[in-house]
C-alpha positions as a printed NumPy array, in Angstrom:
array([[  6.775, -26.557,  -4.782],
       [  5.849, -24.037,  -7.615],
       [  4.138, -21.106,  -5.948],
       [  1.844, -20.53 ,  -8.629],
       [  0.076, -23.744,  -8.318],
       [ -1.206, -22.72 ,  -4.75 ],
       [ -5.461, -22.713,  -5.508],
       [ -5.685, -19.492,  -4.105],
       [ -2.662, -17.785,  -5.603],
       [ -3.566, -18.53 ,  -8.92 ],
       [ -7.192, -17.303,  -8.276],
       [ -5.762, -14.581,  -7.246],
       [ -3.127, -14.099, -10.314],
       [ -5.831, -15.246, -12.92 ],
       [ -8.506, -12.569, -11.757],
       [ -5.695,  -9.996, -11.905],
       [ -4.3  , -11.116, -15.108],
       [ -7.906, -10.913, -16.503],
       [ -8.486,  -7.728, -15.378],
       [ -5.469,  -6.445, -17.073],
       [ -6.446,  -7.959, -20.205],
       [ -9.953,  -6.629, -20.494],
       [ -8.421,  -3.541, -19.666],
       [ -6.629,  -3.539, -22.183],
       [ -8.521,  -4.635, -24.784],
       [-11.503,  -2.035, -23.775],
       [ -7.715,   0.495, -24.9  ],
       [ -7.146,  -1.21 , -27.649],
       [ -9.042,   1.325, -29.897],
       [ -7.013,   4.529, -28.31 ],
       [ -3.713,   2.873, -27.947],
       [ -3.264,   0.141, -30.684],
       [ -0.365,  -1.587, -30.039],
       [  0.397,  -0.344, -26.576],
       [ -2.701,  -1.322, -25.107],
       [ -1.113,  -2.804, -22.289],
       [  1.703,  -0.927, -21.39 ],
       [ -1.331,   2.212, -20.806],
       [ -3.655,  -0.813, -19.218],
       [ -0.871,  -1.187, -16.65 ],
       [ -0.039,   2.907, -16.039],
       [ -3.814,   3.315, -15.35 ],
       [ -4.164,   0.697, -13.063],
       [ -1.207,   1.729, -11.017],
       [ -2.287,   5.575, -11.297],
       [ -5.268,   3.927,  -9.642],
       [ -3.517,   2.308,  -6.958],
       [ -1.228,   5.164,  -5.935],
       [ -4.865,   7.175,  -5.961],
       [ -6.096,   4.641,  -3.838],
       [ -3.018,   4.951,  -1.541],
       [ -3.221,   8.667,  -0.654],
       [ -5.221,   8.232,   2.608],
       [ -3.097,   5.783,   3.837],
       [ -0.017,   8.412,   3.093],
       [ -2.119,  11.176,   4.652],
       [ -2.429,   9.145,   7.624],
       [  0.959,   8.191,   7.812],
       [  2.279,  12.221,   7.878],
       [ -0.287,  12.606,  10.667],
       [  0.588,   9.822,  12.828],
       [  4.748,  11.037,  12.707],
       [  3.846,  14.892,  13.219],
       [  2.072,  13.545,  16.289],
       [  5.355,  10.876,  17.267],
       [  7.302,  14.613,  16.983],
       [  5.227,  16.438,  19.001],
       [  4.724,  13.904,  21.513],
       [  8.425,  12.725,  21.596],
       [ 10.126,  15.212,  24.547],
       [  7.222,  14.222,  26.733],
       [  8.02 ,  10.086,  25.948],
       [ 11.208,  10.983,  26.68 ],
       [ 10.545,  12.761,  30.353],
       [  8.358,   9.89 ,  31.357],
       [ 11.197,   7.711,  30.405],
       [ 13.614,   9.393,  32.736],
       [ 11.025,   9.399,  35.209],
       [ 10.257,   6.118,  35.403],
       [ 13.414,   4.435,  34.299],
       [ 13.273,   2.08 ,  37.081],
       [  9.748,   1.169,  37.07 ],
       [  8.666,   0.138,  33.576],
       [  5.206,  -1.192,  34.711],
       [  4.46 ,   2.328,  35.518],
       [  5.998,   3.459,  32.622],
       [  3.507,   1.298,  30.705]])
């Protein structure tokens, strides 16, 4: 079975195709020829600008694994035997 021809795939690729290529043709007047290679670098300078909250978050949540990890481990030791009260 061809991926592609999945209904909601190819929704999903046609939008994002379109979107490149009216991007790219609203460029066309800066970039000429290279239209869409600079269609594509915005669109993933907007996606990595999108992303920085969820990298934020990410570099919160492991500080806090590091701080919290000796007292994981003590409770583990303590309750080695017992894992429902370890839980």
């Amino acid at each position: 079975m061809d991926p592609f021809s999945f209904p909601p795939l190819a929704a999903v690729l046609e939008a994002a195709y379109r979107f490149v290529e009216g991007l790219a043709a609203l460029l066309q007047p800066i970039a000429g020829v290279s239209s869409a290679a600079l269609a594509i670098l915005v669109i993933t300078a907007l996606v990595r600008t999108l992303l920085i909250p969820v990298g934020v978050s990410q570099v919160r949540a492991e500080c806090t694994r590091r701080r919290l990890h000796p007292q994981i481990l003590a409770l583990q030791r303590r309750h080695r035997k017992d894992p429902v009260t370890l839980q």
